[in-house]
C-alpha positions as CSV (number, residue, x, y, z in Angstrom):
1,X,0.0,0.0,0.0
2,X,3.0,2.7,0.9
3,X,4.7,1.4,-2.9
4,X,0.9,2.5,-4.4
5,X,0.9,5.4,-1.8
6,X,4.1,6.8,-3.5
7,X,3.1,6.5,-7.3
8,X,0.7,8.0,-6.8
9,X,2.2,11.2,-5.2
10,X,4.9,10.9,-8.2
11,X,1.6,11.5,-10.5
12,X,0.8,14.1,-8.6
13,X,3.6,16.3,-8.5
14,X,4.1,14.9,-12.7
15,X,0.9,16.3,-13.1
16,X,1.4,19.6,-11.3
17,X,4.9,20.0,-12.6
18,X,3.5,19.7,-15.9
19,X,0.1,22.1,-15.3
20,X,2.8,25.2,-13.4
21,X,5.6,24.9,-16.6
22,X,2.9,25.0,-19.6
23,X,3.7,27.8,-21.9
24,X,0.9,30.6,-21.5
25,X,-1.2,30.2,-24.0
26,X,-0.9,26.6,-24.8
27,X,-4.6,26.1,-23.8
28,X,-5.8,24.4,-20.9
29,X,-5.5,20.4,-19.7
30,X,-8.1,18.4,-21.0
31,X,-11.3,17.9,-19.5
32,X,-10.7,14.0,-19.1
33,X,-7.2,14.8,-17.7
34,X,-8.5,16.9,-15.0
35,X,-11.3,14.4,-14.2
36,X,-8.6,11.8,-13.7
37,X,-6.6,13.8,-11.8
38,X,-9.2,14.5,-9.4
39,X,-9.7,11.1,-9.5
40,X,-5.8,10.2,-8.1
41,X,-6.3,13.0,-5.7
42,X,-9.2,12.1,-4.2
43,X,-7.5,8.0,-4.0
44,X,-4.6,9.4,-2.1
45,X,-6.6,11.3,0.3
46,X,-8.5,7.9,1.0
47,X,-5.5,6.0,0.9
48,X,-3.9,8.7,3.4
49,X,-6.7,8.2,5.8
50,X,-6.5,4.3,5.8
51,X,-2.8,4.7,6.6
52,X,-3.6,6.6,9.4
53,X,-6.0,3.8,10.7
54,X,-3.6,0.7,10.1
55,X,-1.0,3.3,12.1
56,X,-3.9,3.8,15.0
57,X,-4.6,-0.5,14.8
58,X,-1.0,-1.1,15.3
59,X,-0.5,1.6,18.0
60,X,-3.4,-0.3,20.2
61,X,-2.2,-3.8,19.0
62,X,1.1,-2.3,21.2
63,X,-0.6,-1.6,24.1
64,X,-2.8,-4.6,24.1
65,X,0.3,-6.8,24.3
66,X,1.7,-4.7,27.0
67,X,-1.3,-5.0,28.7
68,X,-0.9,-9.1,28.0
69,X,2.3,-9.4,29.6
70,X,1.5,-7.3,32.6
71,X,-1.5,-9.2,32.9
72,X,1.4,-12.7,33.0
73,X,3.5,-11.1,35.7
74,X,0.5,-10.5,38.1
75,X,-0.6,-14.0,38.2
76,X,-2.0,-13.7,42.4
77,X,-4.0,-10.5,41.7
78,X,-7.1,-11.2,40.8
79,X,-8.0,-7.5,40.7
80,X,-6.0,-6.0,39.2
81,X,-5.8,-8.8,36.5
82,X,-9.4,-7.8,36.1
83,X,-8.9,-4.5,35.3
84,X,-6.4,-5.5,32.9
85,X,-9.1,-7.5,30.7
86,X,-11.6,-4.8,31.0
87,X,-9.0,-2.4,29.2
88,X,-8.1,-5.3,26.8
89,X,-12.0,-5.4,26.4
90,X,-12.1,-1.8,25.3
91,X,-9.3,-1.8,23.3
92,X,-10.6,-4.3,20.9
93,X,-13.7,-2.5,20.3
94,X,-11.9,0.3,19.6
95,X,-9.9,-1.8,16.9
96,X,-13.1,-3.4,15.4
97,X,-14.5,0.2,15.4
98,X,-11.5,1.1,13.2
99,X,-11.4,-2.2,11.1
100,X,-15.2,-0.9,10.1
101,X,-13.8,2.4,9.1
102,X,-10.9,0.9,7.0
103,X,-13.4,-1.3,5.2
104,X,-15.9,1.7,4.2
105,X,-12.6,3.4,3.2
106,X,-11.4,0.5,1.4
107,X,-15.1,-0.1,-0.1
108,X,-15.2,4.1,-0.8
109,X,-11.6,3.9,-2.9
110,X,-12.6,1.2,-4.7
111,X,-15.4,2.5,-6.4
112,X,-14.4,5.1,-9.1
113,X,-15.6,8.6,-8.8
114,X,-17.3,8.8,-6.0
């Protein structure tokens, strides 16, 4: 996803390259360039916001194994090993909450023009 993340920023700065050094006068880009170009833009903005998720999913993933192996090392307190699982508990609905987002995203960049 980073590889497709990077081509298409390398279009985009092409295409804008391309739009700022056109001789004045040369006309304007075509109507099905622009469209397309739109297109890309609007892609890596999706594909910048399900980045950001995978980054959040794998930030949480951290703490729940922290969590895990605190929970090992406190294996006479009940208590507190409670506590523990009712943070793990919230933590993965917080990561099915974003897994839902990432698949609307996913579903979103998928369809063309949108």
């Amino acid at each position: 996803m980073i590889l497709f993340y990077h081509k298409l920023s390398i279009v985009l700065l092409f295409e804008k390259a391309f739009i700022s050094f056109s001789p004045k006068g040369a006309g304007t880009v075509p109507y099905s360039e622009q469209l397309e170009l739109e297109e890309t833009k609007r892609q890596l903005a999706l594909y910048k916001q399900q980045d950001q998720l995978l980054a959040e999913i794998e930030q949480t993933l951290y703490k729940m194994k922290e969590i895990a192996q605190a929970a090992a090392d406190l294996k006479d307190n009940p208590s507190e090993i409670k506590n523990l699982v009712l943070q793990m508990e919230a933590y993965e609905k917080s990561i099915h909450s974003m897994e839902l987002k990432l698949v609307d995203l996913r579903r979103i960049a998928a369809s063309p023009f949108n």
